[in-house]
C-alpha positions in Angstrom: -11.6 4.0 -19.2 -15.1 3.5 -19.8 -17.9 3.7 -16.6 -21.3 2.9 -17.2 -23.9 0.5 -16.2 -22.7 -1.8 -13.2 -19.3 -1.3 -13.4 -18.2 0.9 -11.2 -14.1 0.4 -11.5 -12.4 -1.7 -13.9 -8.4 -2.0 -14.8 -6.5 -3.0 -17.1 -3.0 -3.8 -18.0 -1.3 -4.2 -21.5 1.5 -5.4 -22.1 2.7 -4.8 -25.5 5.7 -6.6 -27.4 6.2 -5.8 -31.8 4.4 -8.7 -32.3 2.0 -9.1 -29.3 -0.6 -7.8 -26.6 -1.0 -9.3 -23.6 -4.3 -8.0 -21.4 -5.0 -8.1 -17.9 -8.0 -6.9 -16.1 -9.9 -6.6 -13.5 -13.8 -4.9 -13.0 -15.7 -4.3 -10.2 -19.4 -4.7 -9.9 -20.1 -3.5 -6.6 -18.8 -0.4 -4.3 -18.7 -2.1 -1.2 -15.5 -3.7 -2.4 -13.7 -0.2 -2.3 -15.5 0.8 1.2 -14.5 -2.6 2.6 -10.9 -2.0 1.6 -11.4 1.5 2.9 -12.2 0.6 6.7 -9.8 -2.3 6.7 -6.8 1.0 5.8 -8.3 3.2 8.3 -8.7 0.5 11.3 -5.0 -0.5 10.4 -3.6 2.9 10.7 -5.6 4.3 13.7 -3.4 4.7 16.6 -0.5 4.8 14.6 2.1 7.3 14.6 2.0 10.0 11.9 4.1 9.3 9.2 4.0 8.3 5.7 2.8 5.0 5.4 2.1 3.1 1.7 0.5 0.1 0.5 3.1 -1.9 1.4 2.7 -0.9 5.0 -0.9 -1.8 4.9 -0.5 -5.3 3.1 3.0 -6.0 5.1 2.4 -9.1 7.8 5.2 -7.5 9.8 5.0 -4.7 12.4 5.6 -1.5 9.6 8.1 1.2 10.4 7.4 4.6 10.0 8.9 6.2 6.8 
């Protein structure tokens, strides 16, 4: 992983066969994408129980039990 200039996250995914490569990625060019993601997590869990929650807690559509 590379940072520099105005990239500050980027991804990527390979997906290698004998033969093949497939690439996936993804880059971000501005923080506020991580902070906005940030608050949306921490209004989601305040007021909840403690517990351990994941990402599929946050993302869910459905009222999340606690693990």
């Amino acid at each position: 992983m590379v940072r520099e200039g105005d990239e500050p996250g980027s991804h990527t995914v390979r997906l290698e066969g004998t033969a093949e490569v497939l690439t996936l990625g993804h880059a971000v060019r501005d923080r506020r994408v991580f902070a906005s993601g940030a608050l949306r997590a921490a209004q989601w869990l305040a007021g909840r129980p403690p517990a351990y929650y994941g990402m599929d807690d946050l993302l869910s559509r459905e009222s999340p039990s606690a693990k």
